[in-house]
DRENDO-1510 file (C-alpha; in Angstrom, 1 decimal, always signed):
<recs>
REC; n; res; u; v; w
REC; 1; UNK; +0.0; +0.0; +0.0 .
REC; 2; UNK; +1.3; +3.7; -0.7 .
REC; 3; UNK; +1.6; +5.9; +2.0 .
REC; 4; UNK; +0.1; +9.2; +1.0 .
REC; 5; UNK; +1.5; +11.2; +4.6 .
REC; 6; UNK; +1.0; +14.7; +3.1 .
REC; 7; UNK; -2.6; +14.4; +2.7 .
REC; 8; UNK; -2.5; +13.8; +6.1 .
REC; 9; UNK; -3.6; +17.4; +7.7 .
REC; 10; UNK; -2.1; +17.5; +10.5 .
REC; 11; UNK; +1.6; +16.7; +8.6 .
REC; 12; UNK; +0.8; +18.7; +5.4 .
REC; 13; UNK; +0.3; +21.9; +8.3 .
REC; 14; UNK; +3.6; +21.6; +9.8 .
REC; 15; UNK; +5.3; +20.7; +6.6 .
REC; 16; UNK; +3.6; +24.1; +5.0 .
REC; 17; UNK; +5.3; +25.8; +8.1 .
REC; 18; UNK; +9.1; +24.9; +7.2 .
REC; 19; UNK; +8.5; +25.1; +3.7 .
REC; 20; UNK; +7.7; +28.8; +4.6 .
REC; 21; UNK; +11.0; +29.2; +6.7 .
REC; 22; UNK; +13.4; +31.6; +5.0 .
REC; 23; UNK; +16.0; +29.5; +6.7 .
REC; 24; UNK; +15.0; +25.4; +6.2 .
REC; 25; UNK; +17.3; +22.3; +4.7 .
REC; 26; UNK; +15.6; +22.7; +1.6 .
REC; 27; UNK; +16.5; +26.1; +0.9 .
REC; 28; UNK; +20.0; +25.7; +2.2 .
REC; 29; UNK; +21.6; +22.4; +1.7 .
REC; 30; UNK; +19.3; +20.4; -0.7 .
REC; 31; UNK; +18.0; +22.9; -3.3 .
REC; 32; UNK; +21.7; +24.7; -3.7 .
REC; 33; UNK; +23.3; +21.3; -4.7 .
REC; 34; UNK; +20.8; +19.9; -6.8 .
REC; 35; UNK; +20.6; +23.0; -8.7 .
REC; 36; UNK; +24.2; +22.4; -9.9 .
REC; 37; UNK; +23.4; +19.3; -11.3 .
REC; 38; UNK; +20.8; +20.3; -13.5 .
REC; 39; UNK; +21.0; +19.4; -17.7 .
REC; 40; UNK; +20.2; +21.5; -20.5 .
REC; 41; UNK; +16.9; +22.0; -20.2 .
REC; 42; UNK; +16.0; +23.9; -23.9 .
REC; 43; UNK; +13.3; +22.3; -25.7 .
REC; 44; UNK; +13.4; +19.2; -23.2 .
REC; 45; UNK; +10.5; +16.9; -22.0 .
REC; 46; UNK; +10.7; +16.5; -17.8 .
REC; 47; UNK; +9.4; +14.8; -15.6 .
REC; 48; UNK; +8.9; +15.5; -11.9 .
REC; 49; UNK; +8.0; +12.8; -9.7 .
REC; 50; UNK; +7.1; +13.7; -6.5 .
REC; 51; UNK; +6.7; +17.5; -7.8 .
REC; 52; UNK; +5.4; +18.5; -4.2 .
REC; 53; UNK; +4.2; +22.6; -4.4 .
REC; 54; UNK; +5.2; +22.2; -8.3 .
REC; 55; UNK; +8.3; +24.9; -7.5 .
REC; 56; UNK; +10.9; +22.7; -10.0 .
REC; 57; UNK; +8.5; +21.7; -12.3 .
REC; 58; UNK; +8.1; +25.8; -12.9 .
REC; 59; UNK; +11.9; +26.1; -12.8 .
REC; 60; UNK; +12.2; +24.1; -16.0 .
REC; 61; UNK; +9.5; +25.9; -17.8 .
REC; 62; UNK; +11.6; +29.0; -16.7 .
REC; 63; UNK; +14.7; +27.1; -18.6 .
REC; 64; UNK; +13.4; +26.6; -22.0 .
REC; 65; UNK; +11.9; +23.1; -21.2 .
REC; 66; UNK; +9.9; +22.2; -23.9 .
REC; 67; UNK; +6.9; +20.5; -21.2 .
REC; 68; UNK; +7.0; +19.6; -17.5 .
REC; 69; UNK; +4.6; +17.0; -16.3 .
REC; 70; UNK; +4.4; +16.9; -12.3 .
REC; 71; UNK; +3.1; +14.3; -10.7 .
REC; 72; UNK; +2.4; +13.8; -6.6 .
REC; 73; UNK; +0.6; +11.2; -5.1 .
REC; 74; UNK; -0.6; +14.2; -2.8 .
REC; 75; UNK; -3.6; +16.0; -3.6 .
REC; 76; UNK; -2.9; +18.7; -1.0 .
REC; 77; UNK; +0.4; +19.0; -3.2 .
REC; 78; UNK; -1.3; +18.8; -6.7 .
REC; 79; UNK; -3.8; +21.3; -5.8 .
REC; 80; UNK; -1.0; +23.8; -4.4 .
REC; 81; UNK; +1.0; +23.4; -7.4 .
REC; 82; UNK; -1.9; +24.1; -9.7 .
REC; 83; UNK; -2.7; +27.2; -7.9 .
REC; 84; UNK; +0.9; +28.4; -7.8 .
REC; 85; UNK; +2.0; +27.6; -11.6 .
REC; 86; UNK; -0.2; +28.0; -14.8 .
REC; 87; UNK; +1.7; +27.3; -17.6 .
REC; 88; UNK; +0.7; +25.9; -21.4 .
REC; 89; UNK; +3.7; +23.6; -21.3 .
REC; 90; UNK; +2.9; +22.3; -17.7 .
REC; 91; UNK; +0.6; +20.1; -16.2 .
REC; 92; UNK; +0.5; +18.7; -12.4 .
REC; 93; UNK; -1.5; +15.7; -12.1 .
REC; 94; UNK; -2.1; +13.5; -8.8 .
REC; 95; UNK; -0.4; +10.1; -9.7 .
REC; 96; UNK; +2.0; +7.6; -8.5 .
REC; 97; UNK; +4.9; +6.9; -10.9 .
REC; 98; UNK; +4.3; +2.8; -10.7 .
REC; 99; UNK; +0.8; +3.1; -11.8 .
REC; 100; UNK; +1.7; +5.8; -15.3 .
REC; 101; UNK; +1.5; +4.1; -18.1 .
REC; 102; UNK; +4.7; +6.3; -19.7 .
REC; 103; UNK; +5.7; +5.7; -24.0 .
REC; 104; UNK; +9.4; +4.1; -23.8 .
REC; 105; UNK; +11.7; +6.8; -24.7 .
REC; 106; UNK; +9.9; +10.1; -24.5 .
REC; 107; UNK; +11.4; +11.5; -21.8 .
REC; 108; UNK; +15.0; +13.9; -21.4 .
REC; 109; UNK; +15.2; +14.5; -18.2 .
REC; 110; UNK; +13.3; +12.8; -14.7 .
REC; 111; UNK; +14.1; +14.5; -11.4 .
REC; 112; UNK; +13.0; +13.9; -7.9 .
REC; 113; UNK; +14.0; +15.3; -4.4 .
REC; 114; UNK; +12.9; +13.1; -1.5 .
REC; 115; UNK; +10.5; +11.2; -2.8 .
REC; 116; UNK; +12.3; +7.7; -3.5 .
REC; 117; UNK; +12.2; +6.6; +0.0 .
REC; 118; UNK; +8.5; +6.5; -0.4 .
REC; 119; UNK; +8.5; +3.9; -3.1 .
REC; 120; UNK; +8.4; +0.0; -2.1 .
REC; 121; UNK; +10.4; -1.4; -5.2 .
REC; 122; UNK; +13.3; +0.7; -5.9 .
REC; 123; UNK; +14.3; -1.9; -8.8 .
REC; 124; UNK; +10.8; -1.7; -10.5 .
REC; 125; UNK; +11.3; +2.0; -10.6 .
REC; 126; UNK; +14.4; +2.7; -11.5 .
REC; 127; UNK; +13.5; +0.0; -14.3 .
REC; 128; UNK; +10.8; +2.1; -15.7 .
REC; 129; UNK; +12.6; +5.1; -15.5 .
REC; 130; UNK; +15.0; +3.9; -17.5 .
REC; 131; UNK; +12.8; +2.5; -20.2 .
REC; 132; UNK; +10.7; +6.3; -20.3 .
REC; 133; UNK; +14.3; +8.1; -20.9 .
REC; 134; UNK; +15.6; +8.2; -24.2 .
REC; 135; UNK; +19.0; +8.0; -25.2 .
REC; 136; UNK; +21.1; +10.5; -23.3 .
REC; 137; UNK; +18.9; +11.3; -20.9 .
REC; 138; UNK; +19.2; +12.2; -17.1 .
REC; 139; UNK; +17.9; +11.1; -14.1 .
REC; 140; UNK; +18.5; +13.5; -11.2 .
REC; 141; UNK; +16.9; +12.9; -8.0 .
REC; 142; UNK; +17.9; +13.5; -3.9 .
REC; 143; UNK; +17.4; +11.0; -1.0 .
REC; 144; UNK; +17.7; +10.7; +2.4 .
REC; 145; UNK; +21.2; +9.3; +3.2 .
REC; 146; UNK; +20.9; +5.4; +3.9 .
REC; 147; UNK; +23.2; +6.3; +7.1 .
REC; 148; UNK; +20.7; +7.9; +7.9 .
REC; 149; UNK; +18.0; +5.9; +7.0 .
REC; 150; UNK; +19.7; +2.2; +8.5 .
REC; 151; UNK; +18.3; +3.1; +12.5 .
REC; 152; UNK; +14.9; +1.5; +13.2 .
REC; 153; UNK; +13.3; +4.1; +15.3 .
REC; 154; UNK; +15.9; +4.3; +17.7 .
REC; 155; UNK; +18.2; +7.3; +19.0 .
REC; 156; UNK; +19.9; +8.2; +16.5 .
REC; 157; UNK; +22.1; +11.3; +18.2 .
REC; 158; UNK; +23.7; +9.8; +21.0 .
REC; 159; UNK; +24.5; +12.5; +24.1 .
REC; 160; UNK; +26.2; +12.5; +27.2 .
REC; 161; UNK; +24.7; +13.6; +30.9 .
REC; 162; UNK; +25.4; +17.7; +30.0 .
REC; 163; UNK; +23.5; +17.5; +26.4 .
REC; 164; UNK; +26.2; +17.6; +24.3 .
REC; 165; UNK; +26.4; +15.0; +21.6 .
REC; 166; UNK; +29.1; +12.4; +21.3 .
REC; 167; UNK; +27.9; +10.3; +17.8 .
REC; 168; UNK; +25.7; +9.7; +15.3 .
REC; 169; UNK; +24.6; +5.8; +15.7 .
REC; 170; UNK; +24.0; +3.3; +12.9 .
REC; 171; UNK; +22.6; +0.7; +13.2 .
REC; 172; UNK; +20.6; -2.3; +11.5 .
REC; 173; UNK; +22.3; -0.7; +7.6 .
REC; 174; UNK; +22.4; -4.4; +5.6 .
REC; 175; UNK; +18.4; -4.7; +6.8 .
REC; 176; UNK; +16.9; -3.6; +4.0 .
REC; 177; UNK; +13.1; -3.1; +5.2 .
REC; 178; UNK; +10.7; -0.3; +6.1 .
REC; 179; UNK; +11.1; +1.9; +8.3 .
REC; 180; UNK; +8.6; +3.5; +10.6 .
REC; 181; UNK; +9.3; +6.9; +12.1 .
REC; 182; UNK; +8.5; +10.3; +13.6 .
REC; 183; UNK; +8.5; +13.2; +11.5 .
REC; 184; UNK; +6.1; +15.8; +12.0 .
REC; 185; UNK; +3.1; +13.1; +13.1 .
REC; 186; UNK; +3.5; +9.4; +14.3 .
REC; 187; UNK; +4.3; +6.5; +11.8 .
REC; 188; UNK; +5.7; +8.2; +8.5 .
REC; 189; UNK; +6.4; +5.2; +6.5 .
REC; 190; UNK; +10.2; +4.9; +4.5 .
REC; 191; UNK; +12.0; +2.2; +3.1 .
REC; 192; UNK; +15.8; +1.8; +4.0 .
REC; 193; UNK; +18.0; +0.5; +1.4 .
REC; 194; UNK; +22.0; +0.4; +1.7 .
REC; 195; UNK; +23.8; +2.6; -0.8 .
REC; 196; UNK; +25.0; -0.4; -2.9 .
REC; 197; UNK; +21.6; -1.7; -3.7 .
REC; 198; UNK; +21.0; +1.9; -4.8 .
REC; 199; UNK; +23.9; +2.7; -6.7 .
REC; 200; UNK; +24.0; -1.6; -8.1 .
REC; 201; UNK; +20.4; -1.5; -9.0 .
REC; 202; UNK; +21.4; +2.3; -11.5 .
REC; 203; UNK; +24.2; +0.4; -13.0 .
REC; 204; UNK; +21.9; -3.1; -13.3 .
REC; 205; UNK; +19.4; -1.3; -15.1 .
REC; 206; UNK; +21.4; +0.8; -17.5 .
REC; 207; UNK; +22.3; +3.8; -16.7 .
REC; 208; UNK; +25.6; +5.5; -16.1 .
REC; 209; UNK; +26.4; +7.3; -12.4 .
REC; 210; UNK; +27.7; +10.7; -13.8 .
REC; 211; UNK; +28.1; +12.5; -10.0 .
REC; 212; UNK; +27.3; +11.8; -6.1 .
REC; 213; UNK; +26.8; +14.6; -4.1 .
REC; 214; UNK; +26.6; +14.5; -0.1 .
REC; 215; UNK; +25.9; +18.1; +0.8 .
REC; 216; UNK; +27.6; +20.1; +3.1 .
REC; 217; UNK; +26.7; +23.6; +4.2 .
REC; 218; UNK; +28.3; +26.4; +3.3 .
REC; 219; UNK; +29.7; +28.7; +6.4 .
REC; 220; UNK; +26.9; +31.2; +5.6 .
REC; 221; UNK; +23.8; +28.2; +5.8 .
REC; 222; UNK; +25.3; +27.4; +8.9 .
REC; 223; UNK; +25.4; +31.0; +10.3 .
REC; 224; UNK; +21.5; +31.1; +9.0 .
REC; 225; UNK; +20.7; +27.7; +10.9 .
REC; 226; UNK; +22.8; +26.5; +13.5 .
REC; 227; UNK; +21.6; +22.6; +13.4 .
REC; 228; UNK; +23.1; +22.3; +10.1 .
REC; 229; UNK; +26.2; +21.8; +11.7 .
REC; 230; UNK; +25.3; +18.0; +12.0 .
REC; 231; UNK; +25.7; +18.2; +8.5 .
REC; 232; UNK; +29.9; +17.7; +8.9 .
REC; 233; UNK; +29.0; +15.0; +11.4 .
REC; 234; UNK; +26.9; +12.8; +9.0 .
REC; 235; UNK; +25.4; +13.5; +6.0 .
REC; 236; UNK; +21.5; +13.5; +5.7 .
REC; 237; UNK; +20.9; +13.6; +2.0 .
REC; 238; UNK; +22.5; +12.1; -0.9 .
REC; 239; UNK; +22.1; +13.4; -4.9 .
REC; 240; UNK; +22.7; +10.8; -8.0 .
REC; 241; UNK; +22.7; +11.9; -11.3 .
REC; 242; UNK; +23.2; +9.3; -13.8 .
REC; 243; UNK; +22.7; +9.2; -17.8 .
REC; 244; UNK; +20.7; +6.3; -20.4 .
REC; 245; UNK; +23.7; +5.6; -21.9 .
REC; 246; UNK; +22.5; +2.3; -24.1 .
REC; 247; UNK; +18.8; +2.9; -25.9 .
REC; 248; UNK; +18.1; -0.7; -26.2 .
REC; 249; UNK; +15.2; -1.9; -24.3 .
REC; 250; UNK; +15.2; -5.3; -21.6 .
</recs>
């Protein structure tokens, strides 16, 4: 079963709230590096999944992108981007990416930030993406780090008596599984998977690893907000941008 947490009120509420933060990890670790890894976009045909407030999917319009489809799973998150982005060349529709039917070959470039870790089968995905891309073309997308990821629930910032902190734990990283945790309301549902399986199941299924980025703040970010200092501790998010590099078909 898909988890749709962001049509959850309560969660949707308090996510609106950092998403409105001048200062959040969006604006200042993952949106900054993903940025840099962005193709071409002239007279491309994108794809968004998980397009959330619709935000990128208007950012490629902006860069000469031929059309944009954005799809969310979220309703809350379709209607918002609908309301924020009018475009000819764009269309948001509320859809999960395993159950498109999408024409082998027809698309340039397929981005996603944080949306992955939502998806049961990660090799049923990445298999389909790589059958919509045509030849040369990109798939860009940003996950939560699998270090991160690996701890069941548990304390993951390990302190002393006085506060401070002394380590980040891992724990449980070879069992690959769901993962059940608190963010924002009780029982967001993730799946862990180790980052050979990720990186193993992009070479498995044709496509070419071009860059990996783990983030790290810039002095200023961290000046902005303080907690990013983690960030040199252990990494939260990971980028992957890899390339169709072979147009033949399984």
């Amino acid at each position: 079963m898909k988890q749709n947490i962001y049509d959850n009120y309560t969660f949707f509420e308090k996510y609106q709230e950092i998403r409105a933060r001048e200062y959040n990890y969006n604006n200042l670790l993952e949106l900054i590096n993903f940025f840099t890894l962005i193709p071409p976009l002239k007279n491309k045909v994108v794809l968004d999944i998980g397009c959330g407030m619709g935000d990128f999917a208007a950012y490629c319009i902006s860069q000469g992108a031929k059309h944009v489809t954005g799809i969310d799973i979220s309703s809350n998150m379709v209607a918002n981007a609908k309301k924020r982005h009018i475009h000819e060349c764009l269309t948001f529709e509320q859809a999960a990416f395993e159950d498109m039917t999408v024409q082998n070959g027809t698309i340039d470039f397929v981005s996603s930030s944080l949306a992955f870790h939502y998806i049961a089968d990660f090799q049923l995905l990445i298999k389909k993406i790589n059958k919509a891309l045509c030849e040369g073309g990109i798939l860009l997308f940003f996950l939560e780090h699998p270090i991160v990821t690996a701890n069941k629930g548990k304390e993951n910032w390990i302190t002393n008596h006085e506060g401070n902190l002394l380590h980040f734990a891992v724990d449980n990283y070879q069992d690959e599984d769901l993962r059940s945790q608190n963010w924002l309301v009780d029982n967001v549902v993730t799946y862990h998977r180790t980052m050979s399986t990720i990186l193993n199941t992009l070479i498995e299924s044709g496509l070419q690893i071009e860059k990996i980025i783990e983030p790290i703040p810039s002095k200023e970010a961290v000046c902005n907000l303080p907690s990013l200092n983690r960030e040199f501790r252990r990494p939260s998010f990971i980028i992957r941008r890899a390339k169709r590099y072979n147009f033949k078909l399984a």
